[in-house]
One Martini backbone bead per residue (centre of mass of N, CA, C, O) as a GRO file, in nm:
protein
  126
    1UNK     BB    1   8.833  18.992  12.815
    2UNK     BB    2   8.844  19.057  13.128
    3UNK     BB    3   8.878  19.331  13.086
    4UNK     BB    4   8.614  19.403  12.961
    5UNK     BB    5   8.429  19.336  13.120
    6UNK     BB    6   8.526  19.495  13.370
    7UNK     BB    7   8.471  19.757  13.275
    8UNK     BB    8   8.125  19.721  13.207
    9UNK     BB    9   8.074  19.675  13.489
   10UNK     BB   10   8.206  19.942  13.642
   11UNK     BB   11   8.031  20.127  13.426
   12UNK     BB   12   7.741  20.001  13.576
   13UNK     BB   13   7.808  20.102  13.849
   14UNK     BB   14   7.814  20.413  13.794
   15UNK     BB   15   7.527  20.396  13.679
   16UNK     BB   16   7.394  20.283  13.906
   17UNK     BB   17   7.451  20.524  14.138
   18UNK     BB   18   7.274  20.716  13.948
   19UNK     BB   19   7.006  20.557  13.960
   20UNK     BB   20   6.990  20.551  14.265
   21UNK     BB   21   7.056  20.815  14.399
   22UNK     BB   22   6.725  20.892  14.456
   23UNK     BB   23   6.700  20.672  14.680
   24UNK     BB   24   6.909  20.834  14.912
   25UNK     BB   25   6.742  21.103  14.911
   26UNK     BB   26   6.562  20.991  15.093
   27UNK     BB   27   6.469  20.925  15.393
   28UNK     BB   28   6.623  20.745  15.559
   29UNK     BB   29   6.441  20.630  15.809
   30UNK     BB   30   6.178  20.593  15.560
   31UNK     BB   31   6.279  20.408  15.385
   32UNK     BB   32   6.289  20.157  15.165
   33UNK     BB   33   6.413  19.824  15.164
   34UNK     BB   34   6.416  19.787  14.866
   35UNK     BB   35   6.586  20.036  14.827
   36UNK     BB   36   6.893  19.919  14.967
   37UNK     BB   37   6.894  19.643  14.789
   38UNK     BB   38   6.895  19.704  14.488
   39UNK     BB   39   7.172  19.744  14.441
   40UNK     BB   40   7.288  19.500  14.498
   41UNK     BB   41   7.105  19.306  14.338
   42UNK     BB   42   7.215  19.434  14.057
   43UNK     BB   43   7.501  19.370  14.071
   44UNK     BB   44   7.486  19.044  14.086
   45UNK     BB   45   7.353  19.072  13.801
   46UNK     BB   46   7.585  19.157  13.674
   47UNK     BB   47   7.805  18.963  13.729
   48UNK     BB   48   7.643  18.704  13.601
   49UNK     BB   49   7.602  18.822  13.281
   50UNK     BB   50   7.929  18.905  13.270
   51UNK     BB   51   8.047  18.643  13.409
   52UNK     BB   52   7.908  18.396  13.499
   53UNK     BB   53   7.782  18.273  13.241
   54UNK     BB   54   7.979  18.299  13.028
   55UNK     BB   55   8.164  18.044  13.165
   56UNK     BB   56   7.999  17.831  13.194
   57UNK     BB   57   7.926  17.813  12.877
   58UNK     BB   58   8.226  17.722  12.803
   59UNK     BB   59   8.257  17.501  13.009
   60UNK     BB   60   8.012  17.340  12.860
   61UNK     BB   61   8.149  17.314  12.562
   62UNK     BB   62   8.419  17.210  12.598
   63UNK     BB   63   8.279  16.930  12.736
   64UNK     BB   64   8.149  16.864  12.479
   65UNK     BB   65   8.413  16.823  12.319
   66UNK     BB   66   8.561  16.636  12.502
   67UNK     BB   67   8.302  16.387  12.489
   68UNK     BB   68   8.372  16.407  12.105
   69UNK     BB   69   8.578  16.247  12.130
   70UNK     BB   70   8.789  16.031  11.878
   71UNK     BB   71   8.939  15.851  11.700
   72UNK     BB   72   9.168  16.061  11.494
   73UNK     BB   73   9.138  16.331  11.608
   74UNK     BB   74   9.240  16.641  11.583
   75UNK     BB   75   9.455  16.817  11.828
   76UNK     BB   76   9.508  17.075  12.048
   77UNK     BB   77   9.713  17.191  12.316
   78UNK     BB   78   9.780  17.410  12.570
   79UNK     BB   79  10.079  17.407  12.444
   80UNK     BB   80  10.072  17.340  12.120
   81UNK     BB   81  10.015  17.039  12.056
   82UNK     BB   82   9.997  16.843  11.784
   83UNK     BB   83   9.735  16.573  11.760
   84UNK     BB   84   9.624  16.222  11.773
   85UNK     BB   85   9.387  16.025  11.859
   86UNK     BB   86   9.448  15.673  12.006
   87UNK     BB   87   9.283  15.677  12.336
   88UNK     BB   88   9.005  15.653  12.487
   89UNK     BB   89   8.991  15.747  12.836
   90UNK     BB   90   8.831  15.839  13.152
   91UNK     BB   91   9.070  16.097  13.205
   92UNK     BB   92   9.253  16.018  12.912
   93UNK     BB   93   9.486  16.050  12.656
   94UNK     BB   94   9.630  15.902  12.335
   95UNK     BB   95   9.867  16.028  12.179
   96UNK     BB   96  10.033  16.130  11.834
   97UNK     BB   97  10.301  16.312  11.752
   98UNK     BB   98  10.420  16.117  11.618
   99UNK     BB   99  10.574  15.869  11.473
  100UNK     BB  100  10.609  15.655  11.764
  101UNK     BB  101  10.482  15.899  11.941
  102UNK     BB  102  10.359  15.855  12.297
  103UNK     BB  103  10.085  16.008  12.483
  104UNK     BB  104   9.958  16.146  12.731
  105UNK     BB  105   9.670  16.306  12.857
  106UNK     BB  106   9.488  16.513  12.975
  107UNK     BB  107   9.125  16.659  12.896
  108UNK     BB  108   9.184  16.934  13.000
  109UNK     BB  109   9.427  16.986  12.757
  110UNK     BB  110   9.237  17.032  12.561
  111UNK     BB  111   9.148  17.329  12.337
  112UNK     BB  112   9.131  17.167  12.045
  113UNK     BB  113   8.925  17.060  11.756
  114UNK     BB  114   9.051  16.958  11.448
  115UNK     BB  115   8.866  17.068  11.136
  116UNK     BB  116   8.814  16.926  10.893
  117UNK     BB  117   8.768  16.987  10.527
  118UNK     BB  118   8.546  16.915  10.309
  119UNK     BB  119   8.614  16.744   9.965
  120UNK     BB  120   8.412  16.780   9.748
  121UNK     BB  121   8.310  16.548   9.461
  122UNK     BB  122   8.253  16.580   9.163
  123UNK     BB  123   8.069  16.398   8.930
  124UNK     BB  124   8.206  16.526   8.740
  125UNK     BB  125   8.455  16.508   8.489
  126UNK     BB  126   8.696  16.626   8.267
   0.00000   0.00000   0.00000
């Protein structure tokens, strides 16, 4: 994911040159502070939309899956170790891995809560 993104940065810059050239064919000495600053501008600009937007955007949404944890919610960590929340403290919880295997794990290793399916339950009978 990281490597393409940074590709399209890559490709953007060079499209950035291509566009921005015409810019520095003008005379040096009396070019406009404008233009010396936009390529500057436009790249930062785009790492911004490329990298850093959406970086926050995922940090933000973990954080919020994180905070909306409570007991019993099935869940993987970072490890890929599949467990159940038995209690939410306020830097950690505590999983049951096994029955009767109880383990702590900090908030951040959760990377996943696992969503079970709702089985609606027909009125009729038949």
């Amino acid at each position: 994911m990281l490597k393409s993104n940074l590709l399209k940065v890559s490709a953007s810059l060079v499209m950035l040159g291509i566009v921005c050239m015409p810019l520095y064919a003008a005379d040096g000495a009396n070019s406009n502070i404008v233009a010396n600053f936009l390529p500057m501008v436009l790249i930062i600009a785009i790492f911004y939309l490329f990298l850093i937007r959406p970086s926050q955007k995922k940090a933000k949404e973990h954080q919020n899956m994180l905070n909306s944890i409570k007991r019993n919610d099935k869940i993987i960590t970072s490890g890929g170790i599949y467990a159940t929340i038995s209690q939410v403290k306020t830097d950690r919880f505590e999983v049951t891995i096994a029955e009767g295997v109880k383990i702590e794990i900090s908030k951040n290793s959760v990377s996943t809560v696992i969503v079970e399916p709702q089985v609606e339950q027909s009125a009729e009978i038949k």
